[in-house]
C-alpha positions in Angstrom: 3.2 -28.9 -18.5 4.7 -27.1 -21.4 6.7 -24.0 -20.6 5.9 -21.0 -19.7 8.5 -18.9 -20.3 8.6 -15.0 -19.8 11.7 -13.1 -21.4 13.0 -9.8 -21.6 16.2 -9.1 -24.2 18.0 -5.3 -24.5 14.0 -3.9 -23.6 13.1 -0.8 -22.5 9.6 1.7 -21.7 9.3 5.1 -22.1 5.7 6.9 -21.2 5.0 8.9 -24.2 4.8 12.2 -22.2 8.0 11.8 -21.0 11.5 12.1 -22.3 13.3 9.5 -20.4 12.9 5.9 -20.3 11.5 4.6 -17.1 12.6 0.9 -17.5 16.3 0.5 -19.4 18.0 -2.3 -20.9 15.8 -5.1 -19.4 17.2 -8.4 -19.8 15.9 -11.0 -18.2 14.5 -14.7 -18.1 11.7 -16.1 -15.7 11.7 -19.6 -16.2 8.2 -21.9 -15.3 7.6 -22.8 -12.1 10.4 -19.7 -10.4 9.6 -17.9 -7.8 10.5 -14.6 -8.3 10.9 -11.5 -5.8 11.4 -8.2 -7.1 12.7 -5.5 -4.8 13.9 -2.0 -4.7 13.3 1.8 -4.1 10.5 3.3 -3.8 9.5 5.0 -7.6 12.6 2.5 -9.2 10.4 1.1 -12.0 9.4 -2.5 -10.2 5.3 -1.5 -10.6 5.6 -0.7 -14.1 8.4 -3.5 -14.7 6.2 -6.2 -13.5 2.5 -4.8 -15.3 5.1 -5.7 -18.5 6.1 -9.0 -17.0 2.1 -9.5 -16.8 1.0 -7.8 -20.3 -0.5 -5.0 -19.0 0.9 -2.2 -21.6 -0.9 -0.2 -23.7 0.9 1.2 -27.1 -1.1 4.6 -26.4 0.5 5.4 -23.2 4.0 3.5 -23.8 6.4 2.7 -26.1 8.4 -0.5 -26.0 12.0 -1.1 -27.4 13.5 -4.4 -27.4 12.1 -8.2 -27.2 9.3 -8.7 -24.3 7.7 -12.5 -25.2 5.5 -14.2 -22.7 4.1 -17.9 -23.6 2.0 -17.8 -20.5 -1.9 -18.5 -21.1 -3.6 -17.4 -18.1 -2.1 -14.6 -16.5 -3.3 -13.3 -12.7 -2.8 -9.7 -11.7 -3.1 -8.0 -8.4 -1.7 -4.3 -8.2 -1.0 -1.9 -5.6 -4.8 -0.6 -5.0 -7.0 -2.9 -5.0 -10.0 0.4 -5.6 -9.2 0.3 -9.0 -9.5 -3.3 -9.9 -13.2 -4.0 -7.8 -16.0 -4.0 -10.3 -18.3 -5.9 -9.0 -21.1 -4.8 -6.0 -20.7 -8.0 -4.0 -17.9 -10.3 -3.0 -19.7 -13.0 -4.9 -20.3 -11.6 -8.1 -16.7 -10.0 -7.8 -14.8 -13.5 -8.2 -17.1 -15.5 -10.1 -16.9 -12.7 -13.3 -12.9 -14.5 -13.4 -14.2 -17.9 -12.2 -17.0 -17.7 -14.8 -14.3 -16.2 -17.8 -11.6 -18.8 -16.9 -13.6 -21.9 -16.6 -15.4 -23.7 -19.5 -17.4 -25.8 -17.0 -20.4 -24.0 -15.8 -20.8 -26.3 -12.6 -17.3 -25.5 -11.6 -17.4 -22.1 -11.2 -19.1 -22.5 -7.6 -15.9 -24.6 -6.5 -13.9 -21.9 -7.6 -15.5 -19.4 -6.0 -15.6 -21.2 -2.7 -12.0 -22.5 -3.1 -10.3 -18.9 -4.6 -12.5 -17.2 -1.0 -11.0 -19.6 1.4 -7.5 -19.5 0.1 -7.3 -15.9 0.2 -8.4 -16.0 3.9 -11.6 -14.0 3.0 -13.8 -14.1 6.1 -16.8 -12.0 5.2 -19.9 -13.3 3.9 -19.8 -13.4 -0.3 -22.9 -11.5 -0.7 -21.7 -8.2 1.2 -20.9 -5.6 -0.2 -17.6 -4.7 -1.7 -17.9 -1.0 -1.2 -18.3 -1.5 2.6 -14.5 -3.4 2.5 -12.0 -2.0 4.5 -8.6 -1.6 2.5 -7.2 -4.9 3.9 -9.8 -6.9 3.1 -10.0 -5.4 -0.7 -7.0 -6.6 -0.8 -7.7 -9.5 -0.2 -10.9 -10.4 -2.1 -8.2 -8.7 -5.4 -6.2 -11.9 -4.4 -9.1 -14.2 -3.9 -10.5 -13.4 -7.6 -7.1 -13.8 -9.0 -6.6 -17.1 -7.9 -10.3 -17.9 -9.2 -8.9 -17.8 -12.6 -6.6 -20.7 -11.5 -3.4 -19.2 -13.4 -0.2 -20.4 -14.7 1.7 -16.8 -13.8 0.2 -15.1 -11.0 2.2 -11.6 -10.6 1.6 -9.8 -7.5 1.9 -6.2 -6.4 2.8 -5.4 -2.6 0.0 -8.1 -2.1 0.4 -7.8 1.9 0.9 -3.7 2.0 -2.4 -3.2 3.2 -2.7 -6.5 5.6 -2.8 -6.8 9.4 -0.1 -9.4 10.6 -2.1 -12.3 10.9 -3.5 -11.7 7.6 -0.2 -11.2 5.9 0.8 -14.7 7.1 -2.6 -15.9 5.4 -2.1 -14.4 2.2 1.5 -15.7 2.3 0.1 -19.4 2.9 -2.5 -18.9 0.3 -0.1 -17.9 -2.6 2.1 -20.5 -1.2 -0.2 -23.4 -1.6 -1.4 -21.9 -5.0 2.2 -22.2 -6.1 3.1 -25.4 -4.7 -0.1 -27.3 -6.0 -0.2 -26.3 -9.3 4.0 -25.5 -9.9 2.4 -21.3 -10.8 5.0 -19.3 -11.7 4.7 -16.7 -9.2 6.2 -13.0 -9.3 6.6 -11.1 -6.7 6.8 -7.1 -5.7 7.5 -6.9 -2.1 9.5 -5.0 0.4 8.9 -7.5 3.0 11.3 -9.8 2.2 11.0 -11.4 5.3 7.8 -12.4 4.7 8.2 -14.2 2.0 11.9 -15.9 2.1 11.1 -19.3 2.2 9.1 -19.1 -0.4 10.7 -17.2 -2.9 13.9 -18.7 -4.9 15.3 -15.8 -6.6 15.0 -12.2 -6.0 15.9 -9.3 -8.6 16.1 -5.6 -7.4 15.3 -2.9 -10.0 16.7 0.6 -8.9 16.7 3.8 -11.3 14.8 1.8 -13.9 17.5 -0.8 -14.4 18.3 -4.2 -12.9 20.5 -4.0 -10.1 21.0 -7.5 -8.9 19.7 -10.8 -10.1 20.5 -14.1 -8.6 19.4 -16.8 -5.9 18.1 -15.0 -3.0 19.8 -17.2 0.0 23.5 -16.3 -2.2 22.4 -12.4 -2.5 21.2 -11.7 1.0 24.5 -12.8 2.0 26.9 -12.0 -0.8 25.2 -8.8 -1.3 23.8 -7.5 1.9 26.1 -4.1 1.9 24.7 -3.2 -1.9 21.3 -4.1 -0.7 21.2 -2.0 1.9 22.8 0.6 0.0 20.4 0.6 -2.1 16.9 0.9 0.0 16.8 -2.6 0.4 14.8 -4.0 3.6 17.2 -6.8 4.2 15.8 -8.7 7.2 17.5 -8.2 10.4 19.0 -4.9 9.6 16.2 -2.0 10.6 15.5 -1.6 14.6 12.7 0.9 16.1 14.1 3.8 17.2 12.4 5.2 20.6 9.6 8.0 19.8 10.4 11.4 21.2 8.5 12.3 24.5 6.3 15.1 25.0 6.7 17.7 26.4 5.5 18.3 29.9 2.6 21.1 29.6 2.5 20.2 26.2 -1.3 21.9 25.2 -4.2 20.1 24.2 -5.2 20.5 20.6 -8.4 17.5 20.0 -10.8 16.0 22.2 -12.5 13.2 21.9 -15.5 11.6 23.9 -17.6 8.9 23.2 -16.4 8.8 19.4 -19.0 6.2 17.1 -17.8 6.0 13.6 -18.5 3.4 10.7 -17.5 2.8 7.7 -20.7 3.2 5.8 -24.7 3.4 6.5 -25.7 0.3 8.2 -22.2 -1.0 8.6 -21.2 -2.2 11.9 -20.1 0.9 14.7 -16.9 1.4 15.7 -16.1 2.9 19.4 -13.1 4.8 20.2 -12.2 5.6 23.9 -11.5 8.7 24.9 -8.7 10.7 23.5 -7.3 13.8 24.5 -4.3 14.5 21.9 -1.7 16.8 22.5 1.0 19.2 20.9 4.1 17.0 19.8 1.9 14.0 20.6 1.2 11.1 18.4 -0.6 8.3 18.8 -1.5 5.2 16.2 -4.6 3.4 15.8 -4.0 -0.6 15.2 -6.1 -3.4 14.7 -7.5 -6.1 12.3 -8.3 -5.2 9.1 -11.8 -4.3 9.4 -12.0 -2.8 13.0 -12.4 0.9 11.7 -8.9 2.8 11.7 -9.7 4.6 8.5 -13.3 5.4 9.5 -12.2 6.8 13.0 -9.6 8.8 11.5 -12.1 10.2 8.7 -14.1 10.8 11.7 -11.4 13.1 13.7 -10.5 14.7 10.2 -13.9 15.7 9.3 -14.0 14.0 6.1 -17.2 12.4 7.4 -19.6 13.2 10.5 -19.6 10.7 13.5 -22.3 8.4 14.5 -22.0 9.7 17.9 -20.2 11.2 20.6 -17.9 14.9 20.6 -15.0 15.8 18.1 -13.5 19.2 19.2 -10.5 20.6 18.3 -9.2 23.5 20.8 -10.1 26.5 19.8 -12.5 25.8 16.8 -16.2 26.0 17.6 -17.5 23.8 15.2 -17.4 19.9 14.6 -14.5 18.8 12.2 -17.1 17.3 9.9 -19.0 21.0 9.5 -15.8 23.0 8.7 -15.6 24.7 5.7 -13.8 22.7 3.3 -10.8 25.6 2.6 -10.6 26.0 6.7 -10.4 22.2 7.4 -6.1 21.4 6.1 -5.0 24.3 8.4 -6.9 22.5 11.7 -6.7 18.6 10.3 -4.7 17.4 7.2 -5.3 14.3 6.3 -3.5 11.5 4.2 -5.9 8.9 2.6 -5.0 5.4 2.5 -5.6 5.8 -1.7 -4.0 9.7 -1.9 -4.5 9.6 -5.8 -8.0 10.6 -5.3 -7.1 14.0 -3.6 -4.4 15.1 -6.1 -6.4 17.9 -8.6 -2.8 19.6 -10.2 -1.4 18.5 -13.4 2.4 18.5 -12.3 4.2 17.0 -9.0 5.7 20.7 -8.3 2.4 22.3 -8.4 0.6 19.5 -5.3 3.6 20.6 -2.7 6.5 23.2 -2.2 10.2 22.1 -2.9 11.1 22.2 0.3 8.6 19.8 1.3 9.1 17.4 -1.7 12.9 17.3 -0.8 12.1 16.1 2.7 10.4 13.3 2.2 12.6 11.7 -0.4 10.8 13.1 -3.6 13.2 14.5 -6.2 13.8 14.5 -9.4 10.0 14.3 -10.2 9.0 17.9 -10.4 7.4 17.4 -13.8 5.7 13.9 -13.5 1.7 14.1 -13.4 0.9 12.7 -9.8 -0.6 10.1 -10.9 2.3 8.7 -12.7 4.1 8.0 -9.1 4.6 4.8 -7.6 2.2 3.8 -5.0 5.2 5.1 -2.1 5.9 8.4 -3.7 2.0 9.0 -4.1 2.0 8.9 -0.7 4.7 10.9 0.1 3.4 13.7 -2.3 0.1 13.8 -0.3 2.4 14.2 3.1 3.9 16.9 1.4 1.0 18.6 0.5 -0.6 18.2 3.7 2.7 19.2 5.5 2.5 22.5 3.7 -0.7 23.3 5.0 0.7 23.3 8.3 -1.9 21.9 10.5 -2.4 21.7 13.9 -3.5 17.8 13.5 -2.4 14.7 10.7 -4.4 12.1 10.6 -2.5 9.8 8.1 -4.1 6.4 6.7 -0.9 3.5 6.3 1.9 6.7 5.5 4.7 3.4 5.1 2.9 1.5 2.6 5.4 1.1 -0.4 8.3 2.6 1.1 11.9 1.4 0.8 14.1 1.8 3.6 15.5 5.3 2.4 12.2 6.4 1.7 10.6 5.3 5.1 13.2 7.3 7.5 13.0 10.4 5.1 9.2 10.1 5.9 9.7 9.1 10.0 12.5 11.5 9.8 10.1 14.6 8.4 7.1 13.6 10.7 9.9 14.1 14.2 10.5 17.6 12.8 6.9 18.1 12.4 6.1 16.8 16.1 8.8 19.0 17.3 7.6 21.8 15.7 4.4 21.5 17.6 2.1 19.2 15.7 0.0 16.5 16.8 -0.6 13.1 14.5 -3.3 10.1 14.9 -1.8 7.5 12.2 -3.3 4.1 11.1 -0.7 1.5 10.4 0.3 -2.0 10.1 3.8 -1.3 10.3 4.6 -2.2 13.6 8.4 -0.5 13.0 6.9 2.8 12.3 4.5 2.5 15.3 7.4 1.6 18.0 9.3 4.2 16.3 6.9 7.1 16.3 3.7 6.8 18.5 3.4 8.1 22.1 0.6 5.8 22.6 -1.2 3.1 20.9 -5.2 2.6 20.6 -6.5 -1.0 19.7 -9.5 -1.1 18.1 -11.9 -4.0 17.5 -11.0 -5.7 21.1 -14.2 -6.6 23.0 -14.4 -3.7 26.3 
């Protein structure tokens, strides 16, 4: 194979509505065939660092300093949110657009269809819909119709953020085989470092828009474990669940549910929720496969959609979440989307949330930054904020850890405490297991068999 270098010499990126670069003094070498984990805190520069690494700039929106060459020739890119990179109506007609673009042989494209599907561990049926996905299992369709392209650098976004356990281990194997098959060089953005260890050879953490640390990941795990930590860093072995605070005893009832039906969409399958009588100070997580209806159920309880059946009542309010006006609804139920760029509508960070707020969950310094310009964890934490100013009695939150250093994620577990003990009530969705031994009261499984 020829090589495949990527480099990086004295470079650096500055969006052209800001002042300040947001990557500096990048140099760096990924040689063919490495396997290459990048790591950091939250908002550090490692999404935009990487889109570079996979040539995803645009000269009207950046400007470059420095040396960036690549000598790659088919490139493979899965970001953050896999919404914005599904085009297609069907799962189908999704990956064979890249199977179709990357192979000259019409009578392959069928192989790679069927091959990209199964290595991605995508179970439903190729001619369903893609709008009726769940956010897991975009996620992994993204993956499946990268690997379609069959690629020589696949580069890869917090590919597992959105991922049930079993299903992180089956995207894991997936990329694994990819890269062990056809020697792919493979980069990396993950917090899980776990996860990934023995796969990954070298692991490079970008803080503050600079590389911090650069070497062999065995050598810096150990050499380096204080700085890592230091730095945000979820070194394996060094984060524990904390024990959730109890409720208090007469604590009040603020939502009721009976006989809750939800789905995702019309005609999609119906998702049953037992009965749930939440609490003040109470929280309680919804878990489950990708696919068994956490978000729908908690769009359900929020009102952002009506149920298919049963009662919704919150104490005191006489009509059904779903029917309250939209300007009453935040003060009764806020609610965090799994994808909170959609419900940003202010031109400015400062203007979606108080300072108060921003401060508490980790976000300074980015008072002047259009939402959208966040990284995937501090988009999240802005929509917190901004629901946390509402002060509701109810937050229904959709995956609050995704992208979220360790720093970042106990300023966010830390806020939510303060918020219980205030008197608020939560119903959270979430494959982080940490933050559900840490924070939930009680856990709901949905998608078992009753």
């Amino acid at each position: 194979m020829a090589r495949r270098q990527i480099s990086f010499r004295s470079w650096s990126l500055r969006f052209n509505d800001q002042s300040d670069d947001v990557l500096r003094d990048i140099t760096l070498r990924i040689e063919p065939g490495e396997r290459v984990l990048i790591t950091g805190p939250s908002g550090g520069g490692k999404s935009t660092f990487v889109r570079a690494i996979a040539g995803l700039t645009d000269s009207a929106i950046v400007t470059e300093r420095g040396k960036r060459t690549s000598d790659a020739l088919a490139i493979a890119y899965v970001g953050q949110e896999p919404d914005e990179q599904i085009l297609f109506p069907t799962i189908r007609e999704e990956v064979a657009f890249v199977a179709e673009t990357a192979s000259e042989n019409l009578d392959d494209v069928d192989e790679r269809i069927r091959e990209a599907l199964q290595s991605a561990g995508v179970t439903n049926d190729p001619d369903s819909s893609t709008g009726r996905l769940s956010g897991g299992e975009k996620q992994r369709v993204a993956i499946a119709t990268a690997m379609a392209a069959r690629p020589d650098l696949l580069v890869l976004d917090e590919p597992t953020a959105s991922l049930d356990g079993p299903s992180m281990g089956v995207v894991r194997d997936a990329v694994t085989r990819i890269v062990n098959d056809t020697d792919t060089t493979l980069v990396l953005v993950e917090h899980r470092i776990a996860l990934w260890k023995h796969l990954v050879t070298r692991i490079v953490v970008v803080a503050d828009g600079r590389i911090a640390i650069d070497g062999p990941l065995d050598e810096v795990l150990t050499a380096q474990r204080s700085a890592l930590v230091a730095l945000g860093v979820w070194v394996p072995g060094h984060s524990r669940a904390t024990k959730p605070a109890a409720i208090e005893r007469g604590a009040k009832p603020v939502l009721v549910s009976r006989k809750l039906v939800s789905a995702r969409a019309e005609g999609a399958k119906s998702i049953r929720l037992p009965s749930l009588t939440l609490r003040e100070g109470e929280s309680v997580a919804l878990v489950g496969a990708n696919g068994s209806g956490k978000t729908s159920v908690l769009r359900a309880l929020g009102g952002l959609m009506p149920p298919r059946g049963g009662r919704i009542e919150y104490v005191g309010v006489n009509e059904s979440p779903h029917e309250i006006a939209a300007k009453a609804l935040p003060v009764i139920a806020s609610s965090v989307i799994q994808n909170p760029a959609y419900g940003f509508g202010n031109g400015t960070v400062s203007d979606e949330a108080p300072a108060h707020e921003r401060a508490a969950v980790g976000l300074r310094g980015r008072d002047q930054r259009h939402p959208q310009s966040l990284s995937g964890g501090e988009r999240r934490r802005l929509a917190l904020a901004t629901a946390l100013a509402r002060e509701p009695k109810v937050l229904l939150l959709d995956e609050p850890t995704f992208g979220q250093d360790a720093h970042s994620w106990h300023d966010l577990l830390d806020r939510l405490r303060d918020y219980l003990a205030e008197g608020g009530a939560i119903v959270f969705a979430s494959h982080d297991q940490l933050l559900v031994r840490s924070l939930a009261n009680r856990v709901i499984t949905l998608g078992e068999k009753r």
